[in-house]
Structures are given as structure tokens and as C-alpha cells.
N, C-alpha and C positions, 0 to 999 in steps of 0.2 A: 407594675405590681399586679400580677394574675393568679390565683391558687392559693393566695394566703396572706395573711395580716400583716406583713412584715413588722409594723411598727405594735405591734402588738404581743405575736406571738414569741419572739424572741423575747430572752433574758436580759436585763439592760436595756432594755428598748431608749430609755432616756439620753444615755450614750448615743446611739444611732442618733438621734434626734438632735442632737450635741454637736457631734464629728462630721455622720455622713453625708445628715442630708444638704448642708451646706455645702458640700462637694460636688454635689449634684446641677446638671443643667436643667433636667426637668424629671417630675415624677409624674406618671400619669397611672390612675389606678383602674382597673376594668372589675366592677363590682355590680350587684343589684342593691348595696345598699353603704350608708357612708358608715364606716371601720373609721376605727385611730389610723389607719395608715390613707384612709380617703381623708380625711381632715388633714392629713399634712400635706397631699398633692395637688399638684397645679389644676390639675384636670379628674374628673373621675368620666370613664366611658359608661354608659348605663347597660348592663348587662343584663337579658332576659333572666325572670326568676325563674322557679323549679317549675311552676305552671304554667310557663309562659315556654316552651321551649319542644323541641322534640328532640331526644338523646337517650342516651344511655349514661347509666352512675355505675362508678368504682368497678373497673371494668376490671379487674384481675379477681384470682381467687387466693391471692396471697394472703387476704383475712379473715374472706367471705365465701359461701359457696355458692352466694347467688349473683348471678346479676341482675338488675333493675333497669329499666326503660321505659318511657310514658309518649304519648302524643297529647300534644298541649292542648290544654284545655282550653285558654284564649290568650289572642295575637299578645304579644311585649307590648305592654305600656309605653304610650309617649315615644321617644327616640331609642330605648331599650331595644338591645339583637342579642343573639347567640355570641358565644365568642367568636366562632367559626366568621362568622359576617364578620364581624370587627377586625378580625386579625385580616381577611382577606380585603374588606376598606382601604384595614392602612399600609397592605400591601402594594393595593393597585396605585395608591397614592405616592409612596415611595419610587417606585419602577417609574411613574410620570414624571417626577421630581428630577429626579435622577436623568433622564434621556431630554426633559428641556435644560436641564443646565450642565448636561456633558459629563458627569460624574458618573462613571458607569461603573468604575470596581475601586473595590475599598478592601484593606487589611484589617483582618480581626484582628484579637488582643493574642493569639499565636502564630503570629505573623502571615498568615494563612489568606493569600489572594482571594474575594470572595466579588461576586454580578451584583449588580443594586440593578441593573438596567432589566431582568428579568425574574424579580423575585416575584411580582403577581403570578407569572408564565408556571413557577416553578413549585410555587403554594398549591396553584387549584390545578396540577397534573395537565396543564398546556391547557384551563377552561374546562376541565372535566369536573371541576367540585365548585360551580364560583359560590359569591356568597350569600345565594337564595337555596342552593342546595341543600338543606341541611338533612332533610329526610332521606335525600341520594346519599348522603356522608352514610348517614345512621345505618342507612339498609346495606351498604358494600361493609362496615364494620363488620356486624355479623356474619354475615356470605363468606368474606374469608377469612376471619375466626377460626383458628384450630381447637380451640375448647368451646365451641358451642353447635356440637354436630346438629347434625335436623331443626335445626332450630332457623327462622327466618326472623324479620323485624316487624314483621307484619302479627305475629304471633306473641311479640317480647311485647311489643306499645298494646296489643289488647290485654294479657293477661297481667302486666307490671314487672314480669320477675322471670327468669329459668334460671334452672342450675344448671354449671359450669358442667361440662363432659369430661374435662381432665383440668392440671391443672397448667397446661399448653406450655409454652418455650422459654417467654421473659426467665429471667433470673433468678428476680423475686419470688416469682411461680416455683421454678423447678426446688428451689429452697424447701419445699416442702415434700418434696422425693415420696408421693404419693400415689395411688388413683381413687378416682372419684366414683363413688359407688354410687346408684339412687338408693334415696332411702335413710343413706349413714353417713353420719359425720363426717369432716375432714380429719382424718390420724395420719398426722405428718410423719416422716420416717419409715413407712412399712416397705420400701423398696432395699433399705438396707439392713433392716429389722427381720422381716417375712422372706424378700428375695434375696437377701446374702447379697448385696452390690456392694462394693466397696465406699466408706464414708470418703467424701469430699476433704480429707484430713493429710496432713505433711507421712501418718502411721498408716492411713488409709484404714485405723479405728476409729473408733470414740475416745479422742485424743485431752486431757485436760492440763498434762505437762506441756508447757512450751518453750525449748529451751536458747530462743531469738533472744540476741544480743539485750537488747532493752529488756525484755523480761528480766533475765538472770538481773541486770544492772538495777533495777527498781523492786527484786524481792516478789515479783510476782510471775514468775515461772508455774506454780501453783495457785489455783485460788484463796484468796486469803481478805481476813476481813483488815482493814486499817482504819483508825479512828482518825475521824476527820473535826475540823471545825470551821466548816465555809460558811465566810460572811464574818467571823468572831468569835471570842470566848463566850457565849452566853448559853443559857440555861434551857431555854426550848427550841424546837424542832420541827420548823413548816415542812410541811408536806402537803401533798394534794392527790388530786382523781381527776376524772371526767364528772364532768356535772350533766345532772339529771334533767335539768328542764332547757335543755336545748342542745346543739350538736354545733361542738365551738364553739365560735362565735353568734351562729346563725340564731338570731330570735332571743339570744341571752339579754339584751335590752326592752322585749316586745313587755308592753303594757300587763296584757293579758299573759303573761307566762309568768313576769313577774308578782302577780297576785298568789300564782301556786307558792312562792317562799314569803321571803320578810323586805321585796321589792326594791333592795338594793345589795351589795356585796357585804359577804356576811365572813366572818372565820370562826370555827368551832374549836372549842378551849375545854380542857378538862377541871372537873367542878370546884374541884383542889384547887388547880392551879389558879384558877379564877379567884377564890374564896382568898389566897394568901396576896392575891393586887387589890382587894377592894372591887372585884371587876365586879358587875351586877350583869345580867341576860341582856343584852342588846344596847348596851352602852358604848358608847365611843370609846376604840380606843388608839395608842398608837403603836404600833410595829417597828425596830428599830434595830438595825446589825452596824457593823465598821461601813457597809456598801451607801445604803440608804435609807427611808423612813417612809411609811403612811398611816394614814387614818382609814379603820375600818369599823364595822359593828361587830361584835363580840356574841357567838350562840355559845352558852355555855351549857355543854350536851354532856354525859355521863358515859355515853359510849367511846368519847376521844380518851387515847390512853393520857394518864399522867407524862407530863411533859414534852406531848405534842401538839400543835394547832395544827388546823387541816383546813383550807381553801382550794376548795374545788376551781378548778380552770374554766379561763374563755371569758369570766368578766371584761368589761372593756376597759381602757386607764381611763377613757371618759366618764366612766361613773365614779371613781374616787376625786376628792379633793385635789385639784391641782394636777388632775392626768396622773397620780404617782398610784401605780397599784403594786401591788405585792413582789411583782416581777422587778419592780425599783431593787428592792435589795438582794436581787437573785446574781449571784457574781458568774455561775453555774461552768464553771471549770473544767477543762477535759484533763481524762488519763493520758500521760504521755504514753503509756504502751497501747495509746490507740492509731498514734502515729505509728506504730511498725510495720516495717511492710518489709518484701524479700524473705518470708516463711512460708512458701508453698500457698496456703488458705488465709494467710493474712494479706488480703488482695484489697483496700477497700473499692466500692463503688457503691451507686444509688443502692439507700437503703440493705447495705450488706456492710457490715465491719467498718461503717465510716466514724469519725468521734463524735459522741453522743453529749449531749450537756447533762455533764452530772451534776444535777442542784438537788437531788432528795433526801431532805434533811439540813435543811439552811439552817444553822444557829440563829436566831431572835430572842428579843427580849420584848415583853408587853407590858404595858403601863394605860392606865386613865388616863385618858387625855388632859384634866385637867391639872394633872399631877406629873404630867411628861413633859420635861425642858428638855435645852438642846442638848444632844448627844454630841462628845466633842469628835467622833470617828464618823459621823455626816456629811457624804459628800455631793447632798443632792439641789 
């Protein structure tokens, strides 16, 4: 597990935890810090923090117009690397592995002939990158960079930050059919808005009719709203945000961050709604749909609408009772016309038209904890 929480960030995580990992021969997590999905693995590799490392962040401008880059301020603590080292470790260990015991090629899971005897050879460009290099890595990113003209790494680790010069070739990039001005915003669209290009569309418009097999079949050939009720019949409405005192997961457990709120997981309840359960301001309560159940504290805030609660994301399930956090009762279902494919621009890939987990707007129901027996639709 590299780049994200699995056992966390997913909906049902509980499940996972249930089915998959029992499935599993080994988990090993490469983290700077232990995550619910570090607690359930065999191994965590210790990963250089943000200060400890020399790199670049979020290297596209798919949402940003900057890029960031730092040179470390002090060496990785303890046995802590870069990923780059790490991956390159247990490459060179693999490719030894492999030529003392004769295993030189192995089938993917697409039947796809693949070297084990030369994969260190094949990581670090024949020893052009090994894995002390990481400021060689850093500095040849930039260099051949199409969106970061003039620009070197010598320049990015002193000042922390440049803007992007376009918004370069990726995918995700070109998705936003712009150019990048200094000065002014990213305005996605002005190449086919401003320059008349034609849209990326089956009409080669701005298309909203779709008239692909499964649309017509599910009524949604146009936009249209459908009332739903995931998770159950009940009366309120979780939703959520990005939370404010931390980025994810990172630091949402730290001591000191948690002093800025009520220093444990909180969900915001409208005063009504509150007033008709007996609920008082930061009382226990419990959460409950057909899926599953937890205990949380109750902000009973005046800006939430009537018949919504709202928990902000990236809490850990280790800070609720029993590992069961909010995402327990998140069933978060896809639209089948997200599987369509064979309509021109319905192509899914990374981060473009792939299915999304629709959970906004979970039915729940909220009680006192005191006052809250078992739900007989519980299946946690």
C-alpha cells in the first residue's frame, strides 16, 4: 500500500477488512506514519516525511497552477527513505532473489510474459537513477518537463514553488484545453470556447444528450435528478467536505491540531433536528442505516440545514469506538451508466469517466446513545 489509506479511505472499509485481507499473503505499507491500513499490515516501510526528503509535490496542473518542491531540511529519521530508495531496495533485492534461485520470468495477471532477473537493471535506467540518487531523479524531472520551461530544480528547492508554463500532454492535463497565462487563473476550456477547436464530444459540441444503449435503458439519456435512498428509509442525510485542520489524513490525529477543534470526531446536526432526539451539543451519539452503525459527538450548529448532518473527511476508524467510523455505513454504489463504454468520449481511464462512488446523501438515522438499541438492519 503506497499513495493512500486503503483501509481507510474506501467506503466499507470494514468489508475489506472482512473478505480481502484474509486473502491476502502479505500487506506491507510504505508510510511516514501508522494509518488504519498501517495497523492492519505485516510490515510498514518507514518513509521520509515532507522535511525529510528532496522532491517535488503534485506534479500536474490538473488542479493546481503550481508546482512545489523543497530540499530537505534534515536527513530521514532512524531507517526512514524516500520512496524512490525503497522501491529501488526492493527492487535490487527481488532481481538477487530471483537469479539465485533460477526464477527469471514470471506471468502477470494478463498473461503477459514479464524479467524478475532484471528489474533493478530496468528501475534505475541500467544504474542511471540508483537509490541514493534522488536529487539526480528531482533535477532530470524538471529538465525534461514540458510544462515547466526555464525553469531548473536548483531554482524550484530555493523558492518552494513555480507555475506550470502550460498545462503539458498527460490526459488529465490536456482535460483542461487551456493555456497558462502568468498572472491569471487556470480558465479551463478557452481553446474551444476562445479558439473554436472542436469539443472532445461523439457531436464534436457541448454535448448533454447521450443517446448510448444503457442511457436510453436507465432514463438517463438527459440529466435528471432521481431520488434515491442509500443505506435505507430514514429521515437524515450525511454528507461531508474536506476538513480544515489537516490535508486527509495527514496530522488529522496530531495533538496539537486537535486542540484547534473538540479533539476527537465530531458530526454537525441541525438545531431542530437535534432539539426533536433529546440530542444536547457534544453528546454521544449513535448513527445508524440498513449498512451499519457508530458512535460519534454530536456539534449541534445552526448553519447545518434541517435534515442534514455533515462530517467532514480523513478522520481515522481508529479514533471511533471499535474502528467503526462513518464510512461503516457508506454502502456508496455506482451508476450503472458509469460502466458505458463504446460512445466515442465515454472511454473510461485514470481519473477521466471512470465510476465514482456515489454516497452523497447517505440516509441515517440519529439517536442518544443511551436511548439507541439494536437496529435490526445491522450488519456490523
Amino acid at each position: 500500500s503506497e499513495g493512500g489509506n486503503l483501509l481507510r479511505r474506501f467506503r466499507g472499509y470494514p468489508k475489506l477488512i472482512e473478505v480481502f485481507l484474509p486473502k491476502l499473503r502479505l500487506l506491507v505499507d510504505v508510510n511516514w506514519r501508522i494509518s488504519n491500513t498501517g495497523r492492519h499490515a505485516d510490515y510498514i516501510l518507514p518513509c521520509a516525511a515532507q522535511y525529510e526528503r528532496d522532491d517535488t509535490r503534485y506534479v500536474t496542473p490538473f488542479p493546481f497552477a503550481y508546482l512545489h518542491g523543497a530540499e530537505r531540511a534534515i536527513d530521514p529519521v532512524g531507517e526512514a527513505h524516500q520512496e524512490w530508495t525503497i522501491h529501488c531496495m526492493l527492487a535490487k533485492k527481488i532481481q538477487e532473489r530471483a537469479i539465485q534461485r533460477g526464477l527469471t520470468h514470471f506471468k502477470d495477471r494478463a498473461g503477459k510474459e514479464r524479467r524478475l532477473d532484471n528489474v533493478y537493471h530496468e528501475l534505475t535506467y541500467a544504474g542511471c537513477y540508483k537509490e541514493n540518487d534522488t536529487v539526480k531523479l528531482a533535477q532530470d524531472f524538471v529538465k525534461v518537463s514540458d510544462n515547466l520551461k526555464g525553469t531548473t530544480w536548483d531554482e524550484l528547492a530555493k523558492n518552494g514553488f513555480v507555475r506550470f508554463t502550460s498545462v503539458g500532454e498527460a490526459h488529465v492535463n490536456i482535460g483542461n484545453a487551456t493555456d497558462l497565462r502568468p498572472g491569471e487563473p487556470i480558465t479551463p476550456n478557452t481553446w474551444h470556447v476562445q479558439k473554436k477547436m472542436p469539443w472532445p464530444t461523439l457531436t464534436r459540441r457541448i454535448q448533454f444528450y447521450i443517446d448510448q444503449e444503457l442511457f436510453l435503458e436507465l432514463g438517463e439519456e438527459l440529466p435528471v435528478y432521481k431520488e434515491d435512498h442509500i443505506g435505507g428509509n430514514y429521515p437524515l442525510r450525511l454528507t461531508g467536505g474536506h476538513a480544515r485542520h489537516s490535508i486527509h489524513t495527514s496530522w488529522r490525529d496530531d495533538t496539537l491540531m486537535l486542540r484547534l477543534q473538540r479533539g476527537e470526531p465530531e458530526m454537525y446536526m441541525n438545531v431542530r433536528d437535534a432539539q426533536a432526539r433529546g440530542i444536547k451539543d457534544h453528546e454521544l451519539v449513535r448513527v445508524y442505516n440498513d449498512v451499519g452503525a457508530f458512535e460519534i459527538r454530536a456539534k449541534v450548529a445552526a448553519s447545518c440545514a434541517p435534515g442534514e448532518v455533515i462530517i467532514y473527511h480523513a478522520w481515522e476508524p481508529y479514533m471511533f469506538k471499535d474502528g467503526y467510523s462513518h464510512q461503516t455505513l457508506t454502502p456508496s454504489p455506482i451508476n450503472p451508466v458509469e460502466l458505458a463504454g463504446g460512445y466515442f468520449h465515454l472511454r473510461p481511464i485514470l481519473f477521466s469517466c471512470s465510476p465514482g462512488q456515489s454516497d452523497r446523501g447517505v440516509r441515517v438515522e440519529v439517536n442518544k446513545l443511551e436511548k439507541a438499541g439494536p437496529h435490526p438492519g445491522l450488519r456490523v
